[in-house]
N, C-alpha and C positions, 0 to 999 in steps of 0.2 A: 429344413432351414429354420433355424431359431427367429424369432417373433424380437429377439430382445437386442436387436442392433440401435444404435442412438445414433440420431440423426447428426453432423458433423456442425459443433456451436461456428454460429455467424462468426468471420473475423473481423479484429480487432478494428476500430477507427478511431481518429484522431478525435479529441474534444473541441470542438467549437465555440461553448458557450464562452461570454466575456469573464467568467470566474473561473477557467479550466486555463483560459492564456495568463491570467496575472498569477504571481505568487502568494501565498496567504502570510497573516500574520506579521505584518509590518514593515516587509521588507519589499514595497511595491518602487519604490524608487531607487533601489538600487540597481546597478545593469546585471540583466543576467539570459542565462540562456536554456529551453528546456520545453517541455510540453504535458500535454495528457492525454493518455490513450483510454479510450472505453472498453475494457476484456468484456465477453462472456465471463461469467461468473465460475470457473471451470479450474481444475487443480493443472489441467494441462496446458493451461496459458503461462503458471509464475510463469516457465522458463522466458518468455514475453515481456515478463515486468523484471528481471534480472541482466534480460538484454537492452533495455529502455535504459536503465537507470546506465550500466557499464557504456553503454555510448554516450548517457549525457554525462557524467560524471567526470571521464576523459582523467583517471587516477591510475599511479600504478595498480599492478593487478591483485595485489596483496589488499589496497587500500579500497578497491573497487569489491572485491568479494566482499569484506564486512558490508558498504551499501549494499551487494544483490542479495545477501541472504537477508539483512531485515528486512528490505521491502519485499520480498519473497514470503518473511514470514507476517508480515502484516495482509497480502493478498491472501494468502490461505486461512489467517482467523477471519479474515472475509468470507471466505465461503463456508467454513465451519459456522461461526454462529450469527452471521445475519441473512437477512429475508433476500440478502441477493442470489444463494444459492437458490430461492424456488422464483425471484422475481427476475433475476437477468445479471444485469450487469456490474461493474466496480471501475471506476476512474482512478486511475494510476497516475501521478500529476510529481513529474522530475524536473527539478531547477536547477541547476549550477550557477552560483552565485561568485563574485570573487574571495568571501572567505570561509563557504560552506555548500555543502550541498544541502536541496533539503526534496524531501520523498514525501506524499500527501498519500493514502490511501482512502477512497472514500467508496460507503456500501451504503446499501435504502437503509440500513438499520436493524437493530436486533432482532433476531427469533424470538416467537415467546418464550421457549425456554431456554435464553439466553442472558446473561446481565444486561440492563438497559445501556450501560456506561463501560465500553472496555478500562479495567484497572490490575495494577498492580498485586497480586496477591502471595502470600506467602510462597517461598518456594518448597515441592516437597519430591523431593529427589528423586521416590518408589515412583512417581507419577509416569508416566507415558504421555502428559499432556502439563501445557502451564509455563511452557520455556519461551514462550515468542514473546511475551514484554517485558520477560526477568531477561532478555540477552537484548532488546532495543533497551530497557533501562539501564543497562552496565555497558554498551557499546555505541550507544547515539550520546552527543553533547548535548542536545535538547531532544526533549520531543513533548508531546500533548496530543488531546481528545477533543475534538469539538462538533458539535449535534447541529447537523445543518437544516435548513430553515425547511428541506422538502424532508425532513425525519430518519434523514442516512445520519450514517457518522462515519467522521473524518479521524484517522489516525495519523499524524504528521512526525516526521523527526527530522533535524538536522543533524549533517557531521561534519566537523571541522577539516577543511581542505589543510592538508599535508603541506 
């Protein structure tokens, strides 16, 4: 019997704090509806943050895939290069608003051998890696970066409700 079974990541629970029920970024008084879930840091949760977002979202299923893959692919640059992979967890934080939705991905923050600031960089097609902000940059109507006060970071996008 192999020594090398991993024990089954805690499930997922709702956010509590008073910054995981409001929405970020200016849009705190407009009506909207939506929440944040706290994942294990784990590539076998997106399917988790793909079904989060396609229930709050409430878009055709055309308009709904483009949401579940980005926020799909912004959970996974979470586990790939921040310290949530060896610290825990990622707060997945989905809004529906009446004329966008908006996806917040938030991790403890970068690995050391990671860039301090998720960015844009060139694309280079031979790559096997580098496509998750060049397809939220050409597919979300907004998005940004923002380094939250306990040293995570938040990767946020909005997209325009159809």
């Amino acid at each position: 019997m192999s020594n090398n079974h991993k024990p089954p990541a805690p499930l997922p629970r709702r956010g509590i704090d008073v910054v995981d029920r409001a929405p970020a970024n200016g849009r705190a008084g407009e009506p909207h509806r939506g929440f944040t879930t706290v994942l294990w840091c784990c590539p076998e949760h997106a399917v988790l943050v793909r079904r989060n977002v396609r229930l709050v979202a409430d878009l055709p299923k055309s308009a709904s895939e483009v949401l579940e893959q980005l926020a799909s692919e912004l959970f996974n640059n979470a586990w790939v290069h921040s310290r949530s992979r060896e610290t825990g967890t990622v707060r997945v934080s989905v809004f529906r608003f009446p004329t966008c939705t908006r996806v917040k991905v938030t991790d403890d923050g970068p690995r050391p051998d990671s860039p301090t600031i998720p960015r844009l960089r060139p694309l280079d097609v031979y790559s096997e890696h580098g496509f998750g902000l060049f397809l939220l940059d050409r597919e979300s109507d907004r998005w940004g970066v923002l380094r939250e006060p306990t040293g995570g970071t938040s990767v946020w996008f909005e997209k325009d409700r159809p």
